[in-house]
C-alpha positions in Angstrom: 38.7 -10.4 0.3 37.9 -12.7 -2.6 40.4 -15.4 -0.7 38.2 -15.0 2.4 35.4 -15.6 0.3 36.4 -18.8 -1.6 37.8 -20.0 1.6 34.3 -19.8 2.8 32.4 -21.7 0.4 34.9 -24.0 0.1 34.7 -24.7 3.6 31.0 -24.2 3.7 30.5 -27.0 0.8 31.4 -29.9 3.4 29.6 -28.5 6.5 25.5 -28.1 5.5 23.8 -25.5 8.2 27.4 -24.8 9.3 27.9 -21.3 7.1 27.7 -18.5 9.3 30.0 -20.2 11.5 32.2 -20.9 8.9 32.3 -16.9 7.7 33.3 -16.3 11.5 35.9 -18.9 11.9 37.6 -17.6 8.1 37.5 -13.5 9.5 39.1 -14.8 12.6 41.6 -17.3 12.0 43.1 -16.0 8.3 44.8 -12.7 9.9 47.7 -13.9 11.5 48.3 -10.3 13.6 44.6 -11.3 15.3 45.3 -13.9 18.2 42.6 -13.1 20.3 41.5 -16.1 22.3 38.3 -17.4 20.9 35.1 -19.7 22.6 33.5 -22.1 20.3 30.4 -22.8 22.1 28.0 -25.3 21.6 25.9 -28.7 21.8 27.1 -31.8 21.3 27.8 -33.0 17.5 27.1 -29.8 16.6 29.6 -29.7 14.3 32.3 -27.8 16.7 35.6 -29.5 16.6 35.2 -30.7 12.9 34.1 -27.3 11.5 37.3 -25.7 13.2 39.8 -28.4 12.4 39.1 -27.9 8.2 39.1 -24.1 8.8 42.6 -24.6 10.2 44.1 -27.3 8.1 42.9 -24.5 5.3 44.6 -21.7 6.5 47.6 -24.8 7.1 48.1 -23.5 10.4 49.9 -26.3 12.7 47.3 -26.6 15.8 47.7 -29.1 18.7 44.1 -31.1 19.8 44.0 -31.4 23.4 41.4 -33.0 25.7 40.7 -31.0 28.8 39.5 -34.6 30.4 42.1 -36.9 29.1 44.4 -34.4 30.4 43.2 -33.6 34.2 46.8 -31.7 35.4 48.5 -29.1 34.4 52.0 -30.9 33.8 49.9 -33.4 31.4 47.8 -30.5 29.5 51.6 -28.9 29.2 53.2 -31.9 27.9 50.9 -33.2 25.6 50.7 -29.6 23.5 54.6 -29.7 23.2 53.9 -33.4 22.0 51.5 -32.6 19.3 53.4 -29.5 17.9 56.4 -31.6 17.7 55.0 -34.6 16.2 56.4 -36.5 18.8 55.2 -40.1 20.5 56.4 -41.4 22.5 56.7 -44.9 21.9 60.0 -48.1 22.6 62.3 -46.5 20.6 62.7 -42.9 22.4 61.9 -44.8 25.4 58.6 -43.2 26.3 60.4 -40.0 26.4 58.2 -37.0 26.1 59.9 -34.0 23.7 60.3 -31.5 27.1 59.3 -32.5 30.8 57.1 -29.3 31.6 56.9 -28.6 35.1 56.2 -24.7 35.3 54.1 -22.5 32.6 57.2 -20.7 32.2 58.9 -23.8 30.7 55.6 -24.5 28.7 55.8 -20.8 27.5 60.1 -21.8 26.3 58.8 -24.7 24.7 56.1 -23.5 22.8 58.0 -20.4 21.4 60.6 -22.6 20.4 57.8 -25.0 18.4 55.7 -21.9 17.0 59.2 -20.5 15.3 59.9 -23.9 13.9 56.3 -24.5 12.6 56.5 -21.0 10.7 55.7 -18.9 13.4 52.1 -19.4 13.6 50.8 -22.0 16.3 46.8 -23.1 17.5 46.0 -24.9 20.9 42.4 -26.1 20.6 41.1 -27.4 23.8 38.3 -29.5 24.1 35.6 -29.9 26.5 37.3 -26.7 27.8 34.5 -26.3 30.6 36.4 -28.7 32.7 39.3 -25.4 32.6 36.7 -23.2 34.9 37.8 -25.2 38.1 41.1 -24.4 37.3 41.1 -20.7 36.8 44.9 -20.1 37.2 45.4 -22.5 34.3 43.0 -21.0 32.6 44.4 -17.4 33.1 47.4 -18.6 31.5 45.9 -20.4 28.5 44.2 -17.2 27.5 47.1 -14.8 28.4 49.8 -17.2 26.1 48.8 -14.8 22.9 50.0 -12.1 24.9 53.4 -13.9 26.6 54.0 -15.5 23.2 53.7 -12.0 21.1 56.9 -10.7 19.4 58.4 -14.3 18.7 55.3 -16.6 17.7 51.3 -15.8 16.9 49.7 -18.4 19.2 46.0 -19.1 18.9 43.9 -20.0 21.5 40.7 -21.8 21.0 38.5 -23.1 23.7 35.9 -25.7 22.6 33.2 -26.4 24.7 29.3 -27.5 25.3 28.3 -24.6 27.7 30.2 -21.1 27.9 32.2 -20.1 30.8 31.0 -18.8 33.9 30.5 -15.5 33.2 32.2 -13.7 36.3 35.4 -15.3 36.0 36.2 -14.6 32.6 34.8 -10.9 32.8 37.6 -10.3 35.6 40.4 -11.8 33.1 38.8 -9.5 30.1 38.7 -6.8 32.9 42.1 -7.1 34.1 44.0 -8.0 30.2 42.0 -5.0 28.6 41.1 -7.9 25.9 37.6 -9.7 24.9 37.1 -13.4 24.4 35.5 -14.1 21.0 32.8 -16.0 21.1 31.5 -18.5 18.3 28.1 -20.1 18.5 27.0 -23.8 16.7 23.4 -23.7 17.2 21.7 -27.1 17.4 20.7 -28.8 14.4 17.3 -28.2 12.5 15.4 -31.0 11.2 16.3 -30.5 7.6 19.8 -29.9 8.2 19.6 -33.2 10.4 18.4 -35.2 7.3 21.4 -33.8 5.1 23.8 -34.5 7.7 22.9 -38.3 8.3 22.1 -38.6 4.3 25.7 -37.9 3.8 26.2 -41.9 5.2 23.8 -43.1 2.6 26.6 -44.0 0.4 28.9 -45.8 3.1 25.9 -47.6 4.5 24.6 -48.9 1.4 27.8 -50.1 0.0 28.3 -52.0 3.5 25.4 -53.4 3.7 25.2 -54.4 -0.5 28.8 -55.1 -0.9 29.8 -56.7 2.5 33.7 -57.7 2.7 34.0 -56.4 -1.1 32.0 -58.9 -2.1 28.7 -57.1 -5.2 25.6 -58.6 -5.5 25.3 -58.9 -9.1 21.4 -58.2 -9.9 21.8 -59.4 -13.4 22.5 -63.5 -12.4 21.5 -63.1 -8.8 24.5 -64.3 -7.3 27.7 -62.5 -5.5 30.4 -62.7 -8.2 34.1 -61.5 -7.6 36.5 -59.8 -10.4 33.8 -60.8 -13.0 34.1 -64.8 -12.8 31.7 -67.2 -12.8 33.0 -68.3 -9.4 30.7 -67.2 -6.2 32.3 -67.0 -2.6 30.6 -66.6 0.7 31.3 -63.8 3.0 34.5 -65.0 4.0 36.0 -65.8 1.0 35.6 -69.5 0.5 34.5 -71.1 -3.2 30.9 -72.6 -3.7 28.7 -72.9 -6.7 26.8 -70.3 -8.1 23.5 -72.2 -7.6 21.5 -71.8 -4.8 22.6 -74.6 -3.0 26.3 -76.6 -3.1 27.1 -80.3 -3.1 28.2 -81.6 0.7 30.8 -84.5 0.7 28.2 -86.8 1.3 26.3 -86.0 -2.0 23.5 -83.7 -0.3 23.0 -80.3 -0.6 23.5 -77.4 1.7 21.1 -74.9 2.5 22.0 -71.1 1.4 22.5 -68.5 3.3 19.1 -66.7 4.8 19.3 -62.8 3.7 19.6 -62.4 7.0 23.1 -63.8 7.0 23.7 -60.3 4.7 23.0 -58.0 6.9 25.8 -59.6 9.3 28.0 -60.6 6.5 31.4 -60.9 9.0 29.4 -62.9 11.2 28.3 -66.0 9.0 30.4 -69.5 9.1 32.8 -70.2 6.5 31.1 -73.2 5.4 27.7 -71.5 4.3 26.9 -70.6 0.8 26.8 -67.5 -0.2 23.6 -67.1 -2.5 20.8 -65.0 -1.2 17.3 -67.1 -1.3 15.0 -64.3 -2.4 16.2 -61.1 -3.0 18.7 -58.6 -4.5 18.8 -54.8 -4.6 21.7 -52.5 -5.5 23.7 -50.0 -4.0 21.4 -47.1 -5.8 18.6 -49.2 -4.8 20.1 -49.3 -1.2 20.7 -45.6 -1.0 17.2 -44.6 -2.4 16.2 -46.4 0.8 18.0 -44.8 3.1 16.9 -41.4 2.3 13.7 -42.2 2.7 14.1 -43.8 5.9 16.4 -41.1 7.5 13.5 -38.6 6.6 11.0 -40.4 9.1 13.9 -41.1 11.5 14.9 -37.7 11.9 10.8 -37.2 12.6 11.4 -39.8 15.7 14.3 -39.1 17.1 15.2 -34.9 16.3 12.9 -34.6 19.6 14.5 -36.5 22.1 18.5 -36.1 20.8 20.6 -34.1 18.4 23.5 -35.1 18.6 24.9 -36.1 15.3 27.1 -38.7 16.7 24.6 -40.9 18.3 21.9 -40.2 15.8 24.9 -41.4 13.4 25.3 -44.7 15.5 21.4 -45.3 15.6 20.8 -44.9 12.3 23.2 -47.3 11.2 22.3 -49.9 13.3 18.3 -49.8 12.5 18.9 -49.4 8.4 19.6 -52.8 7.9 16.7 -53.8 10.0 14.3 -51.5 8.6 15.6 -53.1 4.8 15.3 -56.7 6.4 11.8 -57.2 5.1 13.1 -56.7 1.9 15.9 -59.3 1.8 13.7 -61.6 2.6 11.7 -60.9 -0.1 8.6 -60.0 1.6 8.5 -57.2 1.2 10.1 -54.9 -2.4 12.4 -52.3 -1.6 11.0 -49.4 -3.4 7.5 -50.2 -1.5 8.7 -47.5 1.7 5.1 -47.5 3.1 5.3 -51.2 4.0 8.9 -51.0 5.1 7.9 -48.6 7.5 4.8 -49.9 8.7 7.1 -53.0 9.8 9.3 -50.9 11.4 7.3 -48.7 13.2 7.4 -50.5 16.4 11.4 -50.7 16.4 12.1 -47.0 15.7 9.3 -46.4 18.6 11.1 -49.1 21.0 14.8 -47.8 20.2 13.3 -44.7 21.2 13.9 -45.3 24.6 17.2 -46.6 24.1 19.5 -43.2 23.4 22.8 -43.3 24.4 22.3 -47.2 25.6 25.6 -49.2 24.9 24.5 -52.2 26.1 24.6 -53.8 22.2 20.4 -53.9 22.3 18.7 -51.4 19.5 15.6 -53.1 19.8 15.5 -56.1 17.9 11.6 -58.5 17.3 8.5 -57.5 18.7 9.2 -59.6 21.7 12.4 -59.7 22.4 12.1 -56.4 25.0 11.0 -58.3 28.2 13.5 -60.6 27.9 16.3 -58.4 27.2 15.1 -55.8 29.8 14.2 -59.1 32.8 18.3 -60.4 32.0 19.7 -57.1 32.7 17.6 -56.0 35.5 18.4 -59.9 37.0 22.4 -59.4 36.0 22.4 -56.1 38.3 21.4 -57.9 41.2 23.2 -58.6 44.4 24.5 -62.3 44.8 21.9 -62.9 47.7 18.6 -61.3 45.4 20.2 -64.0 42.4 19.7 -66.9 44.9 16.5 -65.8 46.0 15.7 -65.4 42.3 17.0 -69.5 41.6 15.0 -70.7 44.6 11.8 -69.0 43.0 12.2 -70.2 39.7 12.8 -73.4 41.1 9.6 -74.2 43.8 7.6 -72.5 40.5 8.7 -75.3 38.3 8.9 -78.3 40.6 6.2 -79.5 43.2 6.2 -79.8 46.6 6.3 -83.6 47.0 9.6 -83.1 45.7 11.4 -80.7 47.9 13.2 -83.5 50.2 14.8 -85.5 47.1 16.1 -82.4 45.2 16.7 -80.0 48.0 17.8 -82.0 51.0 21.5 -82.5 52.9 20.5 -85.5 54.0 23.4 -87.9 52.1 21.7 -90.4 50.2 22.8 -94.2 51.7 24.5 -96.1 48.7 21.8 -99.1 49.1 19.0 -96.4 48.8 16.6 -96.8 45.4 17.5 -93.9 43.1 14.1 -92.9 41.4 13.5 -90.8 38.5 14.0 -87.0 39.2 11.1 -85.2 37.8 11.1 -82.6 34.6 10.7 -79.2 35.0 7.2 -78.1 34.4 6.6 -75.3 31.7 4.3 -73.3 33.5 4.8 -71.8 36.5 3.3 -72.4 39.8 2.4 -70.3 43.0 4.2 -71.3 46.2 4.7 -69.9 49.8 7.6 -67.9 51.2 8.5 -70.2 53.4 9.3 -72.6 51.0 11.2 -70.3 48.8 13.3 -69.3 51.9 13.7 -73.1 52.7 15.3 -73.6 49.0 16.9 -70.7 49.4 19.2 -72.2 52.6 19.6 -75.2 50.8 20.9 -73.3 47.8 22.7 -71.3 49.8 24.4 -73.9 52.3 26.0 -75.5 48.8 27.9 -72.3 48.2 28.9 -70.7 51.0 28.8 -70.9 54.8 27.6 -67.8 55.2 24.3 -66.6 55.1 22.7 -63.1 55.1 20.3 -62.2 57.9 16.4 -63.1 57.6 15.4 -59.4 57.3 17.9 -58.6 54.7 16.5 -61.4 53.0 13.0 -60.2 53.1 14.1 -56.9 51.7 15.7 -58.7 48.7 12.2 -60.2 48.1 10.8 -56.9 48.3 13.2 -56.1 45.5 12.1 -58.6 43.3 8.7 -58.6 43.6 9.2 -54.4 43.0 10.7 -55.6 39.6 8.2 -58.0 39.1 10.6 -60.9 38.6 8.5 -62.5 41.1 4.7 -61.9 41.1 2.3 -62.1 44.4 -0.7 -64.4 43.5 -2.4 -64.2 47.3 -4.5 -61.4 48.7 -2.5 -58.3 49.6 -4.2 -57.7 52.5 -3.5 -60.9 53.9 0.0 -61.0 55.7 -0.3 -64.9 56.4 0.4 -67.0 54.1 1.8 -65.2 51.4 2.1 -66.7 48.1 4.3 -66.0 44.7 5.1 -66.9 41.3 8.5 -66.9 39.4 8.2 -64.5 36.2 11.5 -65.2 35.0 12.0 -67.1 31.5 14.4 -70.4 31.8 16.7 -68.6 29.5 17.4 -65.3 32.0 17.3 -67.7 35.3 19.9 -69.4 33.3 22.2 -66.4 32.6 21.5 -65.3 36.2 23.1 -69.0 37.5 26.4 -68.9 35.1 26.9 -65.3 36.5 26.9 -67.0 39.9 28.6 -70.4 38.4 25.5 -72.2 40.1 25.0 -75.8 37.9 21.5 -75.0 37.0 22.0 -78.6 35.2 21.6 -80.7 38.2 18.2 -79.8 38.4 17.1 -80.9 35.0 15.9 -84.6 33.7 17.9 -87.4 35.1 18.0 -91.3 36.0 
């Protein structure tokens, strides 16, 4: 009994919020003679998976991990169990050999007595995201029954881990037909306290990164990044340059150091640049006093919309060293968290809306949201809605008196005057939609034969204008003449012609 208990706390230390669950895993995993199968049920990043695998690598029972979606059949759920409790990859040397070729659950049954004797005659299968096993009842049926097949020559364990429990009528008419109960264990979501001393656990890793990036320690006492306690100062790469703020060129000259920006994506900076911050330094302690103050008012934000540790894990570390920018720069002082926040206040509320994005954007300047937003709404586009998207950027930028020299097919003669094409004006103008399907065929004509009917066109436009990459300027009440204006930026109309390979440059400045 005082085992269980130590086992317990020990466990319990390394999992905050996780303790009950802990207590229930211990009672039911430390007697070998109990193998009833057992559902860990829960949200995501609860804790599930984690929890269970140091409750079993304390008890040092051998247990085999298997994904119920990386494994969709049978014969590869089989065959990657047998792998597992043999310690056996297959890689060039046994010629990409698995240990058995299981074909039948009675030769996964042979194989898995075999491994449980060998392993000391005590065996787990945890599968994971094991709702995926309730469209395949017959598989399932024989998952949970293996403690029973298995009993007299090995103690198998079963342990399903999943999101959602089972469908309640088919597991009833196993427990109904096996005389035996599925154990059910249940992670709770996280509370908001436990949240902060689950992220606060990072404080260390993300401080060091972001203080000591590449193993290089910002030295507080001379203000510059020393290495093994020489006077000798290295930029995030490696490279030698003077401890001074700024280094001597070839030519004489000095180089500019690195911006404290540059810190905060230490791999990222050249090899050439110095390494001395321009304003200012903070520790690790210094760093880590920051984060816990900033994962308090995080957890505020985002314990509403998600929590799941693993993405609030993700966010956080991506927004720390933004939220401590201020304070590299040296406009802000470290330890002044009212100030730090009010600056980022508007990127916690932005990134926000960005849960579970992986599209590398966790918000970023105050205006850098349009854009962002405008180039992946325009990348998503059909081919035909990208050209239509070119022609209005185009007849807002250029005027009409210049349609015929920069749009025409009509081959210049090689006596003809060649004037001065005109620049592109910064603002845009309105024009008609005649005109834009005009440029649009000439556009078109240059990159393929093909064109797409007029009233798919026109529901392209629709499209846009729905977006508001193009805007209408003219009455909406009046059908005739119907005018619009391009709302793009040059730099997404740009990434918008390189996704098509259109030469955007042909349009610009020329004699």
């Amino acid at each position: 009994m005082k085992r269980a208990r130590d086992s317990v706390s020990a466990i319990s230390a390394r999992w905050p919020g996780r303790e009950e669950q802990c207590k229930q895993l211990c009672q039911l995993l430390e007697d070998p003679e109990l193998c009833l199968p057992l559902l860990v049920h829960g949200p995501s990043g609860g804790g599930k998976t984690a929890v269970l695998h140091d409750v079993l690598q304390h008890f040092q029972i051998p247990a085999a991990y298997i994904d119920c979606i990386s494994n969709p059949t049978d014969r590869g759920l089989y065959t990657a169990t047998l792998n597992q409790l043999a310690q056996h990859t297959p890689c060039a040397a046994n010629h990409y050999t698995n240990w058995s070729q299981c074909d039948t659950p009675a030769g996964f049954i042979a194989g898995l007595r075999q491994l449980a004797t060998a392993r000391g005659g005590r065996v787990c299968l945890v599968l994971d995201k094991a709702e995926r096993l309730a469209q395949r009842m017959t598989l399932l049926q024989i998952l949970l029954s293996l403690p029973t097949l298995c009993a007299g020559s090995a103690a198998v364990n079963i342990v399903l881990v999943a999101e959602t429990p089972f469908p309640t009528n088919d597991v009833q008419l196993w427990e109904i037909a096996t005389e035996l109960h599925l154990l059910r264990v249940y992670f709770p979501g996280y509370t908001q306290p436990q949240l902060s001393t689950v992220l606060k656990r990072d404080a260390r890793n993300v401080a060091a990164r972001l203080g000591s990036a590449n193993g290089l320690a910002l030295d507080v006492r001379h203000k510059a990044l020393t290495v093994n306690n020489t006077g000798q100062t290295y930029n995030s790469r490696g490279a030698t340059c003077e401890p001074k703020g700024t280094r001597p060129t070839d030519n004489g000259q000095s180089c500019a150091p690195t911006s404290a920006s540059a810190l905060v994506n230490a791999p990222e900076a050249e090899c050439n640049a110095a390494a001395t911050p321009t304003t200012s330094y903070a520790s690790t302690q210094e760093f880590t006093t920051a984060f816990d103050t900033f994962v308090g008012t995080f957890v505020d934000f985002f314990s509403a919309v998600c929590r799941d540790t693993h993405e609030l894990r993700h966010l956080v570390r991506e927004l720390f060293p933004k939220y401590v920018l201020p304070a590299l720069h040296g406009a802000v002082d470290i330890s002044d968290t009212r100030k730090l926040m009010q600056e980022a206040l508007p990127l916690l509320r932005r990134s926000l809306r960005r849960v579970y994005a992986r599209d590398g954007e966790t918000g970023g300047l105050e205006g850098d949201e349009p854009r962002t937003s405008s180039a992946i709404a325009a990348l998503e586009m059909p081919g035909c809605s990208k050209y239509l998207l070119l022609a209005g950027y185009l007849a807002s930028h250029f005027p009409v008196a210049m349609d015929a020299k920069l749009f025409s097919s009509t081959k210049r003669t090689s006596g003809a005057r060649r004037g001065r094409r005109p620049a592109a004006a910064d603002e845009s103008h309105s024009f008609t939609v005649e005109r834009l399907l005009a440029i649009f065929d000439s556009l078109q004509s240059e990159a393929s034969s093909t064109r797409p009917l007029r009233a798919e066109l026109l529901v392209q436009l629709a499209s846009l204008c729905r977006m508001q990459l193009l805007l209408r300027t003219s009455n909406e009440e009046l059908l005739d003449g119907i005018r619009l204006r391009c709302n793009v930026p040059f730099e997404v109309v740009e990434v918008v012609a390189r996704s098509i390979k259109f030469d955007l440059r042909q349009y610009q400045e020329v004699s």
